[in-house]
N, C-alpha and C positions, 0 to 999 in steps of 0.2 A: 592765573599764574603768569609773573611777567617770564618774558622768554633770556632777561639778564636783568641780574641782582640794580636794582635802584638806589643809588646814592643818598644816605640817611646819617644824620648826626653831623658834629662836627669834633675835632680836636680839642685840648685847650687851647694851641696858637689860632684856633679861627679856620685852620685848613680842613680840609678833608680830607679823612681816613682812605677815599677811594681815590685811585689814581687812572685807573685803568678799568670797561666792562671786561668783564673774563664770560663769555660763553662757555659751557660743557660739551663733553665729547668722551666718548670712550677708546680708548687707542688703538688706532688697528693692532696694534703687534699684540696686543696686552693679551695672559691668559685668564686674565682676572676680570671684574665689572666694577674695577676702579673709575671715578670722573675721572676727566682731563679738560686743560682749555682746551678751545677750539682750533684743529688743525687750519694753523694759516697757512698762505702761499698766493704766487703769482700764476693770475687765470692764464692760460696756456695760448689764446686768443689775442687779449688785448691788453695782457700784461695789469692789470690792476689786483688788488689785494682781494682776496676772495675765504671764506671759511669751510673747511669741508664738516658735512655730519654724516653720523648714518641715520637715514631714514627709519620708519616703522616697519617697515619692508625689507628692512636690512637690505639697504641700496646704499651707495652715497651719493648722498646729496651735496653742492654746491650752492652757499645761500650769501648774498650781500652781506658786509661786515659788521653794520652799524642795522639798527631800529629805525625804523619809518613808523610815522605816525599811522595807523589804522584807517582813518578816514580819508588816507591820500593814497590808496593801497586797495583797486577788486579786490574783493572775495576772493577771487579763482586765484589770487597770487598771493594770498596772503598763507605765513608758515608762521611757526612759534615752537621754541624748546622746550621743552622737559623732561628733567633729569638726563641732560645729553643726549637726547634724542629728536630728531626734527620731525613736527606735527603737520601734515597741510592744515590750513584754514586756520585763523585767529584763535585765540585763548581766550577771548571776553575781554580783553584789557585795551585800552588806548593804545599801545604799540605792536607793530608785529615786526617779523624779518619777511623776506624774500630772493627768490633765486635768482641768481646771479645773472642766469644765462636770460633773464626778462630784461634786463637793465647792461645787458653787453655789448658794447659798440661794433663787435666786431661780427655780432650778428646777425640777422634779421630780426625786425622788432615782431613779438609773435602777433599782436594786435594792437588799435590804437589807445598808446597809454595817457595815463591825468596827466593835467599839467606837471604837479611834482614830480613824476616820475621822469617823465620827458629834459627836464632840468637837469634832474640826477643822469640822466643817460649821458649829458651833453655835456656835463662834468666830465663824467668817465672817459667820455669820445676826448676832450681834452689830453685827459693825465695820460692818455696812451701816445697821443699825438708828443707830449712833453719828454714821453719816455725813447718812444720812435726817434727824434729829436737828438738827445741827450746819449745814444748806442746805446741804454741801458736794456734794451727788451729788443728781442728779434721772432717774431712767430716763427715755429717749424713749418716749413712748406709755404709761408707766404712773405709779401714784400711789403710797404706803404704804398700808398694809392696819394693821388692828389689832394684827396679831403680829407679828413677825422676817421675817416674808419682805416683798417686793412680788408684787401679783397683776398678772397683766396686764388691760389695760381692753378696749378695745372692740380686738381684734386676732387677725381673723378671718384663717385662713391666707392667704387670696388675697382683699386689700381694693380696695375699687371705690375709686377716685379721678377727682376732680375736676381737669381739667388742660388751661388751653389749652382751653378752651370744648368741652372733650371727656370724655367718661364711659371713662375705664379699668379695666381687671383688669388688677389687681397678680400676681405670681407668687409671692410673699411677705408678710410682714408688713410694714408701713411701716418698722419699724426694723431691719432684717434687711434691705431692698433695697442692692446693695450695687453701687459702682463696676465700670462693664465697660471701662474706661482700662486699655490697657497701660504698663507701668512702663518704666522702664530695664533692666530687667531681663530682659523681655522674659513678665513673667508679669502676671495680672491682679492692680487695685487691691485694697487689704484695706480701702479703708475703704467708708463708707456713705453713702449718698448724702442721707441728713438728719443733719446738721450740729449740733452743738450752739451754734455763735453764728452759723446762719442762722435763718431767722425760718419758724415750722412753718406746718403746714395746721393744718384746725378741722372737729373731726367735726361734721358735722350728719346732720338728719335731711330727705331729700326724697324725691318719689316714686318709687315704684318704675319708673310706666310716663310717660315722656312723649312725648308724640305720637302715641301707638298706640293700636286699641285697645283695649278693659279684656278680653285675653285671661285676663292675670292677677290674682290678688288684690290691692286698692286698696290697700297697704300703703306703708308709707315704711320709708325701709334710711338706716343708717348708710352715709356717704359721708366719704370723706377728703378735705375741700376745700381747693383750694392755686389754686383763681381769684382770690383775693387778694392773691399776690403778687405780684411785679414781674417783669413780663415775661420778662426774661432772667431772674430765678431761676425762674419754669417752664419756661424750655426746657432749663435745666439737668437738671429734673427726667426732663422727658422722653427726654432723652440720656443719662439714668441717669448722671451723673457728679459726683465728689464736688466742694466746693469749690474743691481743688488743679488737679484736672485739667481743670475748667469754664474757667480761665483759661489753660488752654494751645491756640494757635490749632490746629485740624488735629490733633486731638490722633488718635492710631489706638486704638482697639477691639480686644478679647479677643475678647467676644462681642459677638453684635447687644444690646440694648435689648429689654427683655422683655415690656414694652406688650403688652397685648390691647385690642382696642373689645367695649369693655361692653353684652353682650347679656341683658336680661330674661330671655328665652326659655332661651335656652343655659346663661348662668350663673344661674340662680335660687337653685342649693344654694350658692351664694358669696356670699348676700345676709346680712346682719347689717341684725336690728332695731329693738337698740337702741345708743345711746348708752353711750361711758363711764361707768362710777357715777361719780356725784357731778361730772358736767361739767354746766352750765347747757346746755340742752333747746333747741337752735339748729333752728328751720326754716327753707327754703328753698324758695323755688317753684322747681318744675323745667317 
């Protein structure tokens, strides 16, 4: 089974009936098990065109937009549709798909790929470099670097934040925290809970210990400050919830909100020193 319909026949002017592959997809909202095409968008990363599915496992999956030939494609990377669903492993046919995040510039490569693949990465490292470029794409929480890729900046696995007159641990990266809203569907949200036209935090640097103490070394830590915003955009924040579903009353939860209160003592090896490169040098008294 190919993983998108193959172009067959012609018109009477000689053209082709097809214009466009359409992948399948079920919709997140839908209450039904209607197809859909495939949910597009721009990777969060490196700003290229990316497809979302849901897995067998009822995950989403993130997979390259276009078919690769199978023989230029491991096993271990190779995916195929059916019936709007993403498969791992080939379908038996000369083509397959594969995940995005294998062929992301903006990420590490998970191991050494073929030739083809390597090409196609260099591509991508390009079109984000053109995008970078052009102000059309700006990563959350990072900058351009000198080369083709983006690095990341101050984006320590589990970032302290400021929120609501309260010192959090994050369970994630600021740009990776992600809606815990259930859908209509009855599955959790895919988006993230920083927004690209809501208004961000601002790293600073403050201390590590206040009110305690000098158990610890008199050190200051990056902090992800977001006491500047508006009220109800930090409670949003703290609801873990993205823009769409922050305006729905009573809206119901997947899972709880992944808050922790930020302890010195406990989290120390969660502390971050410094500052993003090239971010003006923000203190705060704490």
């Amino acid at each position: 089974m190919r993983s998108t319909h193959t172009p067959s026949g012609r018109l009477r002017d000689s053209s082709s009936p097809w214009h466009h592959h359409h992948a399948l997809r079920l919709a997140t909202d839908s209450t039904t098990h209607l197809l859909r095409t495939a949910q597009g968008g721009p990777c969060g990363d490196c700003g290229n065109h990316v497809h979302w599915y849901w897995s067998i496992e009822h995950q989403p999956i993130c997979l390259h937009p276009h078919e690769l030939p199978a023989a230029a494609v491991p096993e271990v990377h190779r995916w195929h549709i059916g019936g709007g669903i993403a498969y791992p492993a080939g379908d038996g046919s000369s083509w397959c798909r594969i995940t995005h995040r294998t062929l992301c510039p903006a990420l590490d490569t998970p191991r050494p790929l073929t030739q083809h693949l390597a090409r196609l990465r260099q591509h991508l490292a390009l079109e984000t470099r053109r995008r970078l470029d052009a102000g059309t794409f700006t990563p959350p929480g990072r900058e351009p670097s000198a080369g083709l890729r983006t690095l990341p900046l101050c984006q320590p696995a589990r970032p302290v934040v400021d929120l609501l007159g309260s010192r959090y641990l994050a369970t994630q990266p600021i740009a990776e925290i992600r809606c815990v809203a259930r859908t209509r569907r009855h599955t959790r949200c895919l988006h993230r809970v920083l927004a690209p036209r809501k208004p961000h935090g601002t790293w600073r640097l403050t201390p590590l210990l206040t009110g305690r103490p000098p158990v610890l070394p008199a050190v200051e830590i990056a902090v992800y400050d977001l006491g500047h915003l508006a009220h109800a955009e930090q409670q949003r924040w703290r609801a873990q919830h993205c823009p769409t579903h922050a305006l729905i009353p009573e809206v119901t939860d997947v899972v709880p909100e992944s808050w922790e209160i930020f302890d010195p003592l406990r989290h120390h090896q969660h502390t971050a020193t410094r500052l993003p490169a090239g971010r003006t040098r923000h203190r705060r008294r704490g």
